[in-house]
TIZASE-959584 format. One record per residue: residue number from 1; residue in three letters; y, z, x of N, C-alpha, C in turn. Coordinates in steps of 0.05 Angstrom, whole numbers. Layout:
BEGIN
SITE  resi  resn     n_v     n_w     n_u    ca_v    ca_w    ca_u     c_v     c_w     c_u
SITE   NUM   ALA       Y       Z       X       Y       Z       X       Y       Z       X
...
This chain:
BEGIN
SITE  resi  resn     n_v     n_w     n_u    ca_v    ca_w    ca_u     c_v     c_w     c_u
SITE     1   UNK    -128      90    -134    -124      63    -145    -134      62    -174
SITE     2   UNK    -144      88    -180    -150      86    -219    -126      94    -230
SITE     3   UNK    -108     101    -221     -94     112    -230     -74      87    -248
SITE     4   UNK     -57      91    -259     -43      72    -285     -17      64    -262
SITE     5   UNK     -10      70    -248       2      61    -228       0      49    -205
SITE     6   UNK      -5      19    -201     -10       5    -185       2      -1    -158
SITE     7   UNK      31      14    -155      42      18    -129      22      34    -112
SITE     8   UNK      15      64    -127      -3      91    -116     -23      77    -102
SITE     9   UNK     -34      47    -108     -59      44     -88     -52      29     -66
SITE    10   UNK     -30      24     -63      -9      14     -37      -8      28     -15
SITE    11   UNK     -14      65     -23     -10      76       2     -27      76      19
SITE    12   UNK     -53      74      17     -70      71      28     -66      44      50
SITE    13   UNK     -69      20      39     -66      -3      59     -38       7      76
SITE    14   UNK      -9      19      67       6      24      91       1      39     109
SITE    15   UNK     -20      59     101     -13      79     119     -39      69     132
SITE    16   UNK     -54      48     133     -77      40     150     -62      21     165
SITE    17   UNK     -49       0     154     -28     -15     180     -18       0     199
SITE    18   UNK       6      23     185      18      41     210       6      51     231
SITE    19   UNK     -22      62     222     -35      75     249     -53      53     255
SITE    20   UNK     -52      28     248     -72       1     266     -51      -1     286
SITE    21   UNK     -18      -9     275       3     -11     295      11      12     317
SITE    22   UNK       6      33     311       7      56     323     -14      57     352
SITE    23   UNK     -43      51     333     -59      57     354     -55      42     377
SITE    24   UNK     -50       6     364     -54     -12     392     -21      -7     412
SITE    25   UNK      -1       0     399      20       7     417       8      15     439
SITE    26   UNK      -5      40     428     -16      65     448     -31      66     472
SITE    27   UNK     -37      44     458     -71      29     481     -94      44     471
SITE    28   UNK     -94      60     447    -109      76     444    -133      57     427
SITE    29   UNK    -122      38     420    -148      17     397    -162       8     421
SITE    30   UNK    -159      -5     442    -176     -16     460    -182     -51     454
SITE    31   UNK    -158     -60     435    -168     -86     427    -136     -98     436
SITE    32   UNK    -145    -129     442    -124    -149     453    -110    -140     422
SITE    33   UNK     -88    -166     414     -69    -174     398     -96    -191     380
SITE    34   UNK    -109    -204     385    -119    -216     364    -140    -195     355
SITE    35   UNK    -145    -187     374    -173    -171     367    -161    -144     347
SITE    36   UNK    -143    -140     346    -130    -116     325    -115    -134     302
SITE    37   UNK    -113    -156     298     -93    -171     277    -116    -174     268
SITE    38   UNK    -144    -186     272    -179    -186     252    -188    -159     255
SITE    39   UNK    -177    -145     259    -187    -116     256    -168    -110     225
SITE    40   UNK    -155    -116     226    -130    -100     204    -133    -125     187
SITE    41   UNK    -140    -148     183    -148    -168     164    -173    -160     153
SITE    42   UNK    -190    -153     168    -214    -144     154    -213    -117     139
SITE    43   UNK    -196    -101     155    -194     -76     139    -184     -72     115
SITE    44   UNK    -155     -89     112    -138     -95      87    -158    -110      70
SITE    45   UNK    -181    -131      76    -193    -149      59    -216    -125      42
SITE    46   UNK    -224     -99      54    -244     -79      55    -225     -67      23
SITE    47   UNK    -210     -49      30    -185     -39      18    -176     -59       2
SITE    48   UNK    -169     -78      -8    -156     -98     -20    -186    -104     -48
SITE    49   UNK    -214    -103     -31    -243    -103     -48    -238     -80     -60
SITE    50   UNK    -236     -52     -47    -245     -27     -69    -215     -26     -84
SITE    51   UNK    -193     -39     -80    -180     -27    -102    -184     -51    -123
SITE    52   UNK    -184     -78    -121    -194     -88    -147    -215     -74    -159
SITE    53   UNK    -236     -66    -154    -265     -52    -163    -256     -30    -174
SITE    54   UNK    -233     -15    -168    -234       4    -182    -207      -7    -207
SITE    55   UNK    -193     -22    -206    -184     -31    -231    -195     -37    -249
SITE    56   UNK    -219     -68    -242    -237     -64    -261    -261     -43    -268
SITE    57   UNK    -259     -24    -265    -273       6    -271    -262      13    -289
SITE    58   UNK    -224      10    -284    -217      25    -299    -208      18    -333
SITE    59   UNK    -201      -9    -327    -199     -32    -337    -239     -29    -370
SITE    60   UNK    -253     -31    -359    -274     -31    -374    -283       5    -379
SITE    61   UNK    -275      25    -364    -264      49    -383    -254      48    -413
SITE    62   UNK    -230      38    -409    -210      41    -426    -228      24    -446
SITE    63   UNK    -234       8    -441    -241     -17    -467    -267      -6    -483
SITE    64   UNK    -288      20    -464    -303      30    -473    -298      49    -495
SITE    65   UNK    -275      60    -486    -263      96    -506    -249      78    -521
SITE    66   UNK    -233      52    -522    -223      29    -555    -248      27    -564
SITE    67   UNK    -270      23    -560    -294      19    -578    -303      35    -585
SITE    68   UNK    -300      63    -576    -306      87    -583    -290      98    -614
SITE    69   UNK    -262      99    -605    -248      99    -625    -248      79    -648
SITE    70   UNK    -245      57    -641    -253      40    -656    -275      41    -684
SITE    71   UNK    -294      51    -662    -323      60    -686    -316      84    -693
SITE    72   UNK    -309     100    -685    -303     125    -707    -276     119    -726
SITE    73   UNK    -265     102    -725    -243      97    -752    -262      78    -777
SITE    74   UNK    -275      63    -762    -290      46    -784    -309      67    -794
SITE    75   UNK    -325      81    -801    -339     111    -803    -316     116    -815
């Protein structure tokens, strides 16, 4: 999700739905219908936190190495 392409941090939340949907098919999650729909709300809300956090990471990167450059043109 640092990456300059903001689709790329998409795959992560799909491929955590598919196997939330996968698992409860299976019976393999062990949770009713609600109890896996707040399982996968909290998870996406988890995942949805670290990829803003790493935008703004990346986001205040960039604005560090403009001030970098910055000061070495004025010099």
């Amino acid at each position: 999700s640092r990456t300059g392409n903001k689709i790329v941090g998409a795959i992560v939340p799909v491929i955590f739905v598919i196997v939330l949907i996968y698992l409860y098919l299976t019976e393999k999650l062990g949770l009713n219908i609600w109890g896996a729909i707040i399982f996968g709300i909290i998870g996406l809300l988890f995942l949805l936190g670290q990829w803003d956090s790493a935008q703004k990471d990346k986001k205040k990167k960039m604005e560090k190495e403009l001030d970098k450059m910055e000061g070495k043109d004025l010099n």
